[in-house]
Every structure is written in C-alpha cells, then in structure tokens.
C-alpha positions as CSV (number, residue, x, y, z in Angstrom):
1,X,12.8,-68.1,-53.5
2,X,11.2,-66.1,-55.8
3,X,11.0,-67.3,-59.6
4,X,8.9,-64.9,-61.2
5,X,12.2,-63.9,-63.4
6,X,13.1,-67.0,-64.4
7,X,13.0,-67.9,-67.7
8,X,12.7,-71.3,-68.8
9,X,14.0,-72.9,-71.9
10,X,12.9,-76.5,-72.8
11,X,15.8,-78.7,-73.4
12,X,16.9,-79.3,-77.1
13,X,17.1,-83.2,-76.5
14,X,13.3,-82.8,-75.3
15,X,10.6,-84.1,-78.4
16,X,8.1,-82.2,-79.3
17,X,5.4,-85.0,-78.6
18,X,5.0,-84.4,-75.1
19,X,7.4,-87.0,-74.2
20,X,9.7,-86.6,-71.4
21,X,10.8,-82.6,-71.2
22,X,12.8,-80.6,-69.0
23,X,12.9,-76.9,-68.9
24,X,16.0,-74.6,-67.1
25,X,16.1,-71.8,-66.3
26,X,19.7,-70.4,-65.9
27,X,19.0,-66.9,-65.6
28,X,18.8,-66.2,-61.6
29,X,22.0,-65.3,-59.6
30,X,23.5,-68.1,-57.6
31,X,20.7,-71.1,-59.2
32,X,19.5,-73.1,-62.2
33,X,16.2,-74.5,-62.4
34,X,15.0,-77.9,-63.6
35,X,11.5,-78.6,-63.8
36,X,9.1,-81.4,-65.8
37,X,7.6,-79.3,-68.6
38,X,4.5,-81.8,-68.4
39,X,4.2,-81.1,-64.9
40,X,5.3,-77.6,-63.9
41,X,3.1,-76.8,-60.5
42,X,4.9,-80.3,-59.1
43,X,8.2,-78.4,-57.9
44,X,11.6,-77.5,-59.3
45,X,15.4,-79.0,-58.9
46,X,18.0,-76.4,-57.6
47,X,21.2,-76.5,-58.4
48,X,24.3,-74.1,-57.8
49,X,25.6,-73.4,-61.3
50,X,29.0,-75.0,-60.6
51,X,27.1,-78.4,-59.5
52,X,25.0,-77.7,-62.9
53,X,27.7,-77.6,-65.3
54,X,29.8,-80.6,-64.0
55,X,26.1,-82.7,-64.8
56,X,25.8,-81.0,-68.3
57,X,30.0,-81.7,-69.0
58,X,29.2,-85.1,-68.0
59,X,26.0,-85.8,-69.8
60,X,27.8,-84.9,-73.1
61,X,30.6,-87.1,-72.4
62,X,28.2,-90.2,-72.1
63,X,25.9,-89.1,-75.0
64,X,22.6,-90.4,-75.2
65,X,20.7,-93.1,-73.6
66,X,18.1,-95.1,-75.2
C-alpha cells in the first residue's frame, strides 16, 4: 500500500513530552492508519474505517485510563 498521501495527525490525548503518541491518518480511501509517533519506521496498524470508529465510539464511552 502506498502512504505517501497520508496525513498524519497526532492524537489530542497524546502529551507533548514525548510520552506515549499515536498519530492517524484518516485520509486514504478504504483505511486509517495508526502508528507510534516515537517510532514511525517500526510499521503501521490498518484498520477499515467502520472497524475504526466502533474503537474510537468505544474509547469515549470508557474515558480515560490512568
């Protein structure tokens, strides 16, 4: 797959210490992207986008952890 077009965004429950990041890019037909913003050459998650929403619907239902 090609991802020269995607374009990532880092998550806005990400710190801006370098702690732990995620970026996603949403963008490509069909696919969203996960990847570790400290580690971007180690690989990406794909998603399809239906798959992708049900995680982010459910992540705001439980709030956060920690």
């Amino acid at each position: 797959m090609d991802l020269t077009g995607a374009r990532w965004r880092k998550s806005t429950r990400s710190s801006g210490n370098g702690g732990a990041c995620v970026e996603v890019a949403d963008n490509l037909s069909g696919v969203v992207l996960v990847r570790d913003t400290k580690n971007r050459d180690a690989g990406t998650l794909q998603f399809n986008p239906a798959a992708w929403q049900g995680f982010v619907n459910l992540a705001k239902q439980i709030g956060p952890v920690g």
